[in-house]
C-alpha positions in Angstrom: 0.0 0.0 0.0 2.7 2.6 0.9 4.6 2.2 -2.4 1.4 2.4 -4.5 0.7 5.6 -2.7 4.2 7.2 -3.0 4.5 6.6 -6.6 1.1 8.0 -7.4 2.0 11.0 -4.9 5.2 11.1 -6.3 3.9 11.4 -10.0 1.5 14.0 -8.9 4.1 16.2 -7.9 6.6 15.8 -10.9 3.4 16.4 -13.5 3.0 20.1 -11.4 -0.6 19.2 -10.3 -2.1 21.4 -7.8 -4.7 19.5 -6.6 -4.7 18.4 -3.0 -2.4 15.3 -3.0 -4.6 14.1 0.4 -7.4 13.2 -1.5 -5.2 10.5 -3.3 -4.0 9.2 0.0 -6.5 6.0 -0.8 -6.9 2.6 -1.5 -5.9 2.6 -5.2 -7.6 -0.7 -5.3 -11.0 1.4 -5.6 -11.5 2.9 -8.8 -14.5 5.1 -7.3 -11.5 7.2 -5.4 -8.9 7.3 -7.8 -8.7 8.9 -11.5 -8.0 6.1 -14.2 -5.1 8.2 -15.6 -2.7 7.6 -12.4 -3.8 4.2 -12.6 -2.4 4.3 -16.2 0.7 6.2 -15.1 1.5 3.5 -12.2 1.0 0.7 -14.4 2.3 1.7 -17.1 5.0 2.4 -15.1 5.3 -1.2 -13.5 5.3 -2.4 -16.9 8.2 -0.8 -17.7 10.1 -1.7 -14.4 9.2 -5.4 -15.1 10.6 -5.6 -19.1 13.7 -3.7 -18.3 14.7 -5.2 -14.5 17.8 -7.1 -14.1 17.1 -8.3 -10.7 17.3 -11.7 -11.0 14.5 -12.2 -8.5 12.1 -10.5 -10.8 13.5 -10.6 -14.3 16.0 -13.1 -15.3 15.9 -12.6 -19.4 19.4 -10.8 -20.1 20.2 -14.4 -18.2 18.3 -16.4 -20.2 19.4 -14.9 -23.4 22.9 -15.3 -22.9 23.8 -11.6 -23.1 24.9 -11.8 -19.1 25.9 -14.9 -16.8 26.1 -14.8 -13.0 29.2 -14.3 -10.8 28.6 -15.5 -7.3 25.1 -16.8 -7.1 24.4 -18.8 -10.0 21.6 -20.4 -9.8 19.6 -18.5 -12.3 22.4 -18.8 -14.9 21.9 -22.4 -13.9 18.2 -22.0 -15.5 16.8 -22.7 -11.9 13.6 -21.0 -11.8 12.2 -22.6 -8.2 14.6 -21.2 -6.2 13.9 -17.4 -5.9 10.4 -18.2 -7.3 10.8 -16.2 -9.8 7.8 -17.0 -11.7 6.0 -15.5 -8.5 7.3 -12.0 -8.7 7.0 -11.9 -12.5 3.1 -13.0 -11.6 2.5 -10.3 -9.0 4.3 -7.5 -10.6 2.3 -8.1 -13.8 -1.1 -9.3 -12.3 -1.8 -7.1 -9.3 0.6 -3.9 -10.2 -0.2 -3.9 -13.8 -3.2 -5.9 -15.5 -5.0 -4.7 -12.1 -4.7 -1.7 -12.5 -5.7 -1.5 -15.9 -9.1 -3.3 -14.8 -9.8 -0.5 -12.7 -9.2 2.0 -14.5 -11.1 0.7 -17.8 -13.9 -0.3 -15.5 -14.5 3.5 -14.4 -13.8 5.0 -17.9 -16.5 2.4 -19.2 -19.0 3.9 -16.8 -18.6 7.4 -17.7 -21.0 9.2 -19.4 -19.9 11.3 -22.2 -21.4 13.7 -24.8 -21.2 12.9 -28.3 -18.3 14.9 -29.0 -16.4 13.4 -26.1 -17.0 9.8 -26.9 -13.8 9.4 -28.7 -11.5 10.4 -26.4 -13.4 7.7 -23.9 -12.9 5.1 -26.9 -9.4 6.5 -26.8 -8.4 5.7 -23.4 -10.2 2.5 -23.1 -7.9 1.7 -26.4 -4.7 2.3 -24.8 -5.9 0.4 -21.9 -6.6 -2.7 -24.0 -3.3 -2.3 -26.0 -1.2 -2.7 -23.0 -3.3 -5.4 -21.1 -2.7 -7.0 -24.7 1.2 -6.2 -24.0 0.8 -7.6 -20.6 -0.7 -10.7 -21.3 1.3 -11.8 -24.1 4.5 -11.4 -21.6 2.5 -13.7 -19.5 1.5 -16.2 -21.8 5.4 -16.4 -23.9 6.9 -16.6 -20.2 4.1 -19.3 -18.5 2.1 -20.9 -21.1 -1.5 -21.7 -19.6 -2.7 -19.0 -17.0 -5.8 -17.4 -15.6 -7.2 -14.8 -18.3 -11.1 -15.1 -18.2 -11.4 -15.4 -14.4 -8.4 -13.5 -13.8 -8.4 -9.9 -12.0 -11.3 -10.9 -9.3 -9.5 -10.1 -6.0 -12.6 -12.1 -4.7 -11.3 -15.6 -6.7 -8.1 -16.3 -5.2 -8.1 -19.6 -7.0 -9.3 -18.5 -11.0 -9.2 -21.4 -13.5 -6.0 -21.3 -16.0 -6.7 -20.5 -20.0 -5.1 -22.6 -22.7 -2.6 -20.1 -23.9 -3.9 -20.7 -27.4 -7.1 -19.8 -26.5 -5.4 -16.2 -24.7 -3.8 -15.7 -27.9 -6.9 -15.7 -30.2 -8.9 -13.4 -27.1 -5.8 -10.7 -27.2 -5.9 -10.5 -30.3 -9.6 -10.4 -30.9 -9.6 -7.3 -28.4 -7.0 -5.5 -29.9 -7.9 -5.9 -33.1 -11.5 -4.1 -31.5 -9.5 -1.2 -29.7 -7.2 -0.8 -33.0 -11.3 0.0 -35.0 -12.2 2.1 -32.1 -9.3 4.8 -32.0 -9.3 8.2 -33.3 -6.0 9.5 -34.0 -6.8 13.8 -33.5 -8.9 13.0 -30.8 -7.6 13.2 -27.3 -6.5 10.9 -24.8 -4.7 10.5 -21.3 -2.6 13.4 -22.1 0.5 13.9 -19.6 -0.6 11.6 -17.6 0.2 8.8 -20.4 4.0 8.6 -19.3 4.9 6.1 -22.9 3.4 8.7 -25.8 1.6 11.6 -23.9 -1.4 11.0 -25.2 -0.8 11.0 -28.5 -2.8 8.4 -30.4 -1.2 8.2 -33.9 1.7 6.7 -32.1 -0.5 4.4 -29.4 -2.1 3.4 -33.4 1.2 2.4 -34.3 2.4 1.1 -31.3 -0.8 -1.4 -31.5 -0.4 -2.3 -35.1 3.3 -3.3 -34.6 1.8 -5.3 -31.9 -0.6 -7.2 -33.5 3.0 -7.7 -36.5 4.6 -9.2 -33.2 1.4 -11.6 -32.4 1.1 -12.7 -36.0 4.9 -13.3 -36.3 5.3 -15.5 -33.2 1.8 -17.7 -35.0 4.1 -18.0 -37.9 5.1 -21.9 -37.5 2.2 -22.9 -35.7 -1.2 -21.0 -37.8 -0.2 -19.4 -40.9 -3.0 -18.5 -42.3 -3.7 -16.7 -39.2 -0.2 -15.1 -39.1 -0.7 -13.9 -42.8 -3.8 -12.4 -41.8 -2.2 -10.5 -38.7 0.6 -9.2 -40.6 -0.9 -7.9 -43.7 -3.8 -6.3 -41.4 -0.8 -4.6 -39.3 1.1 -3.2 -42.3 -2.3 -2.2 -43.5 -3.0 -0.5 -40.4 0.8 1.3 -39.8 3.1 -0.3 -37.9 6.5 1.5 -37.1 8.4 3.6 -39.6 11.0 4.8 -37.4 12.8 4.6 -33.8 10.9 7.9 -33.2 7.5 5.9 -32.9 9.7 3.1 -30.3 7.3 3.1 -27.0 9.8 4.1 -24.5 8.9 4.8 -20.6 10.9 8.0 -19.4 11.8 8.3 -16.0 12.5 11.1 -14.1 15.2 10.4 -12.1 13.4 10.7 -9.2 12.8 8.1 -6.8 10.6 5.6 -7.6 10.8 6.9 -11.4 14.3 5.8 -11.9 15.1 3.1 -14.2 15.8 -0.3 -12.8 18.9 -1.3 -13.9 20.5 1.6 -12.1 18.2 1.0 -9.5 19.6 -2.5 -9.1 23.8 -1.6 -10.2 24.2 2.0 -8.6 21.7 2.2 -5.5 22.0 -1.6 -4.2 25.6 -1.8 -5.8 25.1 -4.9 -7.6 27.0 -4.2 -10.5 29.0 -7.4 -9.9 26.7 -9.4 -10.0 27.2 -9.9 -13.9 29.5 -10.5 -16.5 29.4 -10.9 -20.2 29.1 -14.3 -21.8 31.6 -15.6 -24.1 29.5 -16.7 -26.6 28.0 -13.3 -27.2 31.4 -11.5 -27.4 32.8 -14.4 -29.6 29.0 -13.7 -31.6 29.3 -9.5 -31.9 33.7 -10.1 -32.2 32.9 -12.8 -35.3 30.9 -10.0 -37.3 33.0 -7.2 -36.2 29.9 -5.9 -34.5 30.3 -2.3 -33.3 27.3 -2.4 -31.2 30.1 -4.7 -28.7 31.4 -1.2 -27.5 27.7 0.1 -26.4 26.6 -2.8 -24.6 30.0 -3.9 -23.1 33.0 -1.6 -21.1 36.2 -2.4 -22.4 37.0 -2.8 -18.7 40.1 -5.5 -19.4 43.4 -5.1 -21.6 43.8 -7.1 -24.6 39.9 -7.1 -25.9 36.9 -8.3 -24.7 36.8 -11.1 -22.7 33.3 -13.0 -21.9 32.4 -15.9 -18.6 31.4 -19.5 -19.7 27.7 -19.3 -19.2 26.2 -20.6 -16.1 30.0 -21.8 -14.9 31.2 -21.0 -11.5 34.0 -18.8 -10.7 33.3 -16.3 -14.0 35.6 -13.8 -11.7 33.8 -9.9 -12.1 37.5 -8.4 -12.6 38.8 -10.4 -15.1 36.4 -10.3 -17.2 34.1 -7.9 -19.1 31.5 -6.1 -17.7 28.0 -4.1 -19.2 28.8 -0.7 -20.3 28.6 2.0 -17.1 27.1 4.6 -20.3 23.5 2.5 -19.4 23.6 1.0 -16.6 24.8 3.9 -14.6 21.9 6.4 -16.1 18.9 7.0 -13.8 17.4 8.4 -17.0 18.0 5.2 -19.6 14.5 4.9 -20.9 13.0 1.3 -21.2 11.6 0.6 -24.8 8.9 -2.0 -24.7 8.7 -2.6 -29.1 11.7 -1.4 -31.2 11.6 -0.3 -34.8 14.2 -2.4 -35.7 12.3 -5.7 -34.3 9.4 -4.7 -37.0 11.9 -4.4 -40.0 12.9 -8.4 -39.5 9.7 -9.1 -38.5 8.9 -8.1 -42.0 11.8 -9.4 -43.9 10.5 -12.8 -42.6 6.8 -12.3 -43.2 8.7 -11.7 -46.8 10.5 -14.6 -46.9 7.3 -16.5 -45.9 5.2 -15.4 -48.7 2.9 -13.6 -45.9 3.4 -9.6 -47.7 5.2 -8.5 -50.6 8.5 -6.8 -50.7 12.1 -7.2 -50.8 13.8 -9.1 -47.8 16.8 -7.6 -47.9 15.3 -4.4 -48.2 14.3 -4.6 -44.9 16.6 -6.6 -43.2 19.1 -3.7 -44.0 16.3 -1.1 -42.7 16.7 -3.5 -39.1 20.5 -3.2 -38.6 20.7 0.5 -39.6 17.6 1.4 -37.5 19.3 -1.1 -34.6 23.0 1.2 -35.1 20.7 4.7 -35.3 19.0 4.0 -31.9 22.5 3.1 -30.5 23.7 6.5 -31.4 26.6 5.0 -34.1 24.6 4.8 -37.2 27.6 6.2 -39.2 28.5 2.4 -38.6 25.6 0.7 -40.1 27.0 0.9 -43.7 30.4 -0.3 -44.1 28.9 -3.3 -41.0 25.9 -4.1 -43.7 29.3 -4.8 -46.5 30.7 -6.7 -44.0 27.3 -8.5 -43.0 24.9 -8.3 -45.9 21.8 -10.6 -46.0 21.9 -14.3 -47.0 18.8 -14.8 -48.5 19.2 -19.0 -48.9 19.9 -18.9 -45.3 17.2 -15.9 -44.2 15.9 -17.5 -41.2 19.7 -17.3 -39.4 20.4 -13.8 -41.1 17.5 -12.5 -40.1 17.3 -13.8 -36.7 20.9 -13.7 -36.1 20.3 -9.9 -36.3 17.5 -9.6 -34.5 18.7 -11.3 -31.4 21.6 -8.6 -31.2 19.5 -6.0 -31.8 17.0 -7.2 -28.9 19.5 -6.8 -26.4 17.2 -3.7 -24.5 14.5 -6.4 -24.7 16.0 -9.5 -23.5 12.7 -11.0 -23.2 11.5 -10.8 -26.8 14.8 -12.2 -27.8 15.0 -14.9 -25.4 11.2 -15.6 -26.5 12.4 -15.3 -30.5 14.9 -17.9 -29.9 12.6 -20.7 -28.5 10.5 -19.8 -31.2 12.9 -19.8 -34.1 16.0 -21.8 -32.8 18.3 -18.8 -33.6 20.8 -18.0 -31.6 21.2 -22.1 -30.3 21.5 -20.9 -26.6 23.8 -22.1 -24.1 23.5 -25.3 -22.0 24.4 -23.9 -18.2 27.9 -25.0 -17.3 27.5 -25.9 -13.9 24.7 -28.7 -14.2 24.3 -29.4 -18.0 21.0 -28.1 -18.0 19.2 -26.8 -21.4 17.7 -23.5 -22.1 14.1 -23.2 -20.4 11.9 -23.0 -22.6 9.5 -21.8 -20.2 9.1 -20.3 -17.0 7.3 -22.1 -14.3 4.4 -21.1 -11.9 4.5 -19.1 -8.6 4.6 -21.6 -5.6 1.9 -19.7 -4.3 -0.1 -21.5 -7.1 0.6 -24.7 -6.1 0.2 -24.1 -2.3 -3.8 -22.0 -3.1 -5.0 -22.2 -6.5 -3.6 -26.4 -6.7 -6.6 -27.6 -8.4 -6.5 -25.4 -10.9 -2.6 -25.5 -11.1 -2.7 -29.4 -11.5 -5.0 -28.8 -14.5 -2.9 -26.2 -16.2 0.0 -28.4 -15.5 -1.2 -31.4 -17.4 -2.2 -29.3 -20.4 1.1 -28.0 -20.8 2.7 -31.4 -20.1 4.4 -30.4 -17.1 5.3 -27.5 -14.7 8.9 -27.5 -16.0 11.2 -25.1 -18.0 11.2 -28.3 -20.6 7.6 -27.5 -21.4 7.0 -25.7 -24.9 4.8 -22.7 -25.3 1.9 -23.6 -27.9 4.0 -21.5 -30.6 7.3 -23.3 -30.0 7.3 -25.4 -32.3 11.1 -25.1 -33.6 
């Protein structure tokens, strides 16, 4: 209760509004006492906290897509999931301080009466709303599998029934496609109070079109008809044309608004914690991959020099470490959909036969826009000589590029590599274990909600990181 009330105090005062902050002083569990658009604010900026932690008790993707491995404790780079019930904290933080809020808040602006000339910016709002609980429950469903959807958000059902995650899919999509009919892009919206795009709804357009181009692209393997029918309705609709439309949450600085990553490094000085694999420096070193100096510190004489995933004794000084430039800045933005992700999302939907166009085309239109949103696209050329598309080998090209470019959003790539198979990930040194392909369920599941956890767990064929999501199919 205290840290839902400081940050919707604390985003009160760094938005300059005058009103009496004591009237917010509430349950924020009641929607009857507090306006939807700080319920927007705090879950969007949960959201954000969750996609770019590092804290391996909440967020162990940089882990789990190779792009870090563990120093001292390393049971996560282990792939062990049970121990710090990880799966639990992903739950809440997305359930209760995200998708919860959003319930709230769509369930007051759904009651509000409006006048005809107001009635778009109410379709507005309840748009964004549904574009991020789509956002949300994807996450949950590419990290889980089955899990409550139509009985979730009830704080009376502590025990909801689990949803195929097919079935989640088709309802997601089938809601955003709604939202995406109902938005007006000159009408108005949450304004300031939307901390991603400010209200601006030609860009919350966008943002949901490229989503539906993610949801059709991960259907790929396993429906594509269906995935052909997502992606030409997206392009038709206007997904991403540059990293200025990239959905970025920007934080203040100021406590709770700080990004987590130097939350996490600089405040709980955890910086050691991590080191860079060798298979992602041999990866980025292979291809004479500039983007190496962004993401890394040259912190060791004589090059680059990555830790054998999931091994003890990867030693923090002797080997190299992410670059201070991010994870030292109280500012870094998290991006939760990146332009560059949309041009190789399309240079496969190309590939596929799913849309027209020239591959290549715009699998040079990924790295550049990858380089540009690093700040070294004077790079991108003479790197695309060095690198240029293999079109009789498009699916490691493309997703060989994709997976470095995902770095910022080391769930997506972790996801995009159970899906496709590209990057082969790293079997964890320590116990010879394989590369989840899943994350399993809270214990507090198992302990309350067991009946319907039994049932979910047979359906997936087992709560275990060896249990495929309905789209890996690889």
């Amino acid at each position: 209760m205290k840290k839902i009330i400081l940050a919707i105090t604390t985003l009160l005062f760094i938005t300059s509004c005058s009103d009496n902050l004591e009237r917010y002083n509430v349950d924020p569990k009641n929607p009857i006492d507090v306006d939807p658009a700080f319920m927007l604010s705090y879950a969007q900026y949960n959201l954000a906290k969750q996609m770019g932690d590092v804290d391996y008790n909440a967020n162990v993707s940089r882990l789990w897509a190779n792009y870090a491995t563990q120093t001292t404790y390393i049971q996560e780079s282990s792939y062990d999931a049970a121990n710090r019930d990880i799966g639990g904290t992903i739950w809440d933080n997305i359930y209760t301080e995200n998708l919860l809020e959003l319930s709230k808040a769509k369930a007051t602006i759904a009651t509000q009466e409006v006048t005809a000339a107001e009635l778009p910016a109410k379709n507005n709002k309840l748009a964004v709303i549904t574009i991020l609980e789509t956002y949300a429950y994807q996450y949950l469903v590419d990290n889980f599998g089955d899990v409550p959807f139509t009985e979730a958000l009830d704080i009376n059902n502590v025990t909801p029934k689990y949803d195929d995650d097919q079935f989640i899919y088709t309802a997601i999509t089938a809601n955003l496609e709604d939202a995406i009919s109902k938005i007006t892009t000159g009408a108005d919206s949450f304004g300031s109070a939307d901390l991603i795009y400010g209200g601006d709804m030609t860009k919350w357009s966008k943002f949901a079109n490229t989503l539906l181009l993610k949801i059709g692209t991960r259907l790929s393997d396993v429906n594509p008809s269906e995935a052909s029918r997502l992606i030409n309705a997206a392009v038709s609709g206007g997904v991403f044309t540059s990293n200025a439309d990239n959905p970025k949450f920007i934080y203040t600085g100021v406590q709770p608004y700080i990004n987590p990553v130097y939350d996490y490094f600089v405040v709980d000085s955890r910086n050691s914690d991590f080191v860079a694999t060798e298979n992602f420096i041999a990866l980025l070193d292979g291809m004479s991959d500039p983007r190496i100096d962004v993401y890394y510190d040259d912190n060791i004489a004589g090059g680059m020099v990555g830790g054998v995933y999931g091994a003890a004794g990867n030693a923090y000084d002797l080997l190299t470490h992410f670059n201070p430039a991010w994870t030292d800045n109280n500012v870094e933005p998290t991006t939760l959909l990146e332009y560059s992700t949309v041009c190789f999302e399309l240079a496969e939907a190309v590939e596929r036969g799913f849309i027209s166009g020239i591959a290549a085309n715009y699998y040079n239109a990924g790295v550049t826009a990858s380089f540009n949103e690093l700040g070294i696209g004077g790079d991108a050329a003479a790197y695309l000589i060095l690198n240029p598309y293999n079109a009789a080998n498009w699916e490691q090209s493309i997703g060989i590029q994709k997976y470095i470019s995902l770095f910022h959003n080391a769930h997506e790539a972790w996801t995009e590599a159970r899906r496709t198979g590209i990057p082969q990930l790293a079997t964890a040194a320590s116990n010879g274990v394989a590369n989840p392909k899943r994350m399993i369920y809270p214990v507090e599941e198992v302990l309350i909600n067991t009946t319907n956890y039994n049932a979910a767990s047979t359906n997936i064929g087992g709560d275990a990181t060896t249990s495929a999501i309905f789209w890996d199919v690889d």
